[in-house]
N, C-alpha and C positions, 0 to 999 in steps of 0.2 A: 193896449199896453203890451200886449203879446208880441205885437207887430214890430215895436222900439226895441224889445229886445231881440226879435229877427234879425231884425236889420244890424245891431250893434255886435251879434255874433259873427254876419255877414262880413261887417267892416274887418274885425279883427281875424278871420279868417284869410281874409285877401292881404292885410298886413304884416301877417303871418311870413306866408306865401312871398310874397312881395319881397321881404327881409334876405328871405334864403335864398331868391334867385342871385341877390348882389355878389359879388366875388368874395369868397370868404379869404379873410387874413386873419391876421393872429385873432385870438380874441373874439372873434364875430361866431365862434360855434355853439353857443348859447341859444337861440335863435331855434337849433332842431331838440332843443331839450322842452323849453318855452313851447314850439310846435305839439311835442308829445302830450304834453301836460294838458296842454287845453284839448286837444283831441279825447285825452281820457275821460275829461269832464262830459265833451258834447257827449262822446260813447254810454255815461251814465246817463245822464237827461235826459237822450231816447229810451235809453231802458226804462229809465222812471216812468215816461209817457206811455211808454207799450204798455207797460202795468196796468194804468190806471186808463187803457182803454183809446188813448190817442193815439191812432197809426200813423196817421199822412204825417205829422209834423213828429215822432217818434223815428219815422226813415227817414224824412229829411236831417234830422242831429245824427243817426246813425252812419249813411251814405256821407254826411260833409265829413264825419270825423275818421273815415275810412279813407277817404279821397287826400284831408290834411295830413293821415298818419303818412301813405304814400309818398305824396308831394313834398313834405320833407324830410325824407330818407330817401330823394330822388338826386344825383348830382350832376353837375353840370360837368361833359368831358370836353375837352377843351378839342379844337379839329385839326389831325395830324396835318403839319407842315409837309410842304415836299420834302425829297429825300434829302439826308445832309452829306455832304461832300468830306472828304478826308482831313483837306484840310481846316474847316472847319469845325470837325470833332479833333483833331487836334490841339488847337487853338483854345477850344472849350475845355480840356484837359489838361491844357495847358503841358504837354507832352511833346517830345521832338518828332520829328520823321523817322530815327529809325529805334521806337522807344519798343525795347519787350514788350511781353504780357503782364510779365509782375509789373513792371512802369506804370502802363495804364492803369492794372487795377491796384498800386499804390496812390496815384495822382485821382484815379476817382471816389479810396476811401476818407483818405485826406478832404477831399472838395467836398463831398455827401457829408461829414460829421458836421459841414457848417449849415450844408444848403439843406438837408433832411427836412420836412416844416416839423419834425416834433423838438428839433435844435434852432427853433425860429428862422429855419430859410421857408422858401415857398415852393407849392408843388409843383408849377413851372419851371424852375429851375432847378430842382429834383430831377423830372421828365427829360428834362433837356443833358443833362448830367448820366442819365442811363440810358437817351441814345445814342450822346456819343461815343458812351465806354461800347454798348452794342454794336454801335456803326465798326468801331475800329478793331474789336473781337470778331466782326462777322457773324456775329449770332444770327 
């Protein structure tokens, strides 16, 4: 019987896990709170076990819930594209050729209040939005 629920923590630990590598959008960050929770539990269960004198299977719920708390509070960074071109952060900015400073950073507080993800845009095109105000500031 011990073994059924081995294996049933097993599952749900790799579903866990599983969950959180997907790309997160709106909505989908429930997932590392859901992670937490069940990590808190394995973390008791080994304590219970340690208590009561079970070690091998007391570090194994210890070690998983250690390894789950990590694995989802771990994010995936997306891999920097080549360089971007001028005119291309321009375009992104939607800015002229021979736009100020205040321009751009009018034209990318304007774009960021929409694209932010806490204003429902995505962090891809957040990222994208302050390289190109970067690229064309020269930071």
């Amino acid at each position: 019987m011990n073994l059924i629920w081995l294996v049933l923590a097993g599952i749900a630990v790799w579903a866990l896990v599983r969950l959180g590598r997907q790309t997160e959008g709106r909505g989908r960050g429930q997932w590392r709170i859901a992670a937490t929770l069940f990590s808190a539990v394995m973390l008791a269960g080994g304590v219970l076990l340690a208590s009561r004198g079970a070690w091998i299977p007391a570090g194994g719920l210890i070690g998983a819930s250690l390894w789950l708390t990590i694995a989802s509070r771990q994010r995936t960074v997306p891999p920097r594209s080549e360089a971007m071109s001028d005119t291309e952060a321009r375009a992104i900015l939607g800015v002229s050729a021979d736009a100020t400073v205040q321009d751009i950073n009018t034209a990318w507080k304007r774009l960021m209040g929409r694209a932010h993800p806490d204003q429902g845009g995505t962090q891809g095109l957040a990222s994208r939005l302050n390289a190109a105000r970067d690229h064309l500031l020269k930071r």
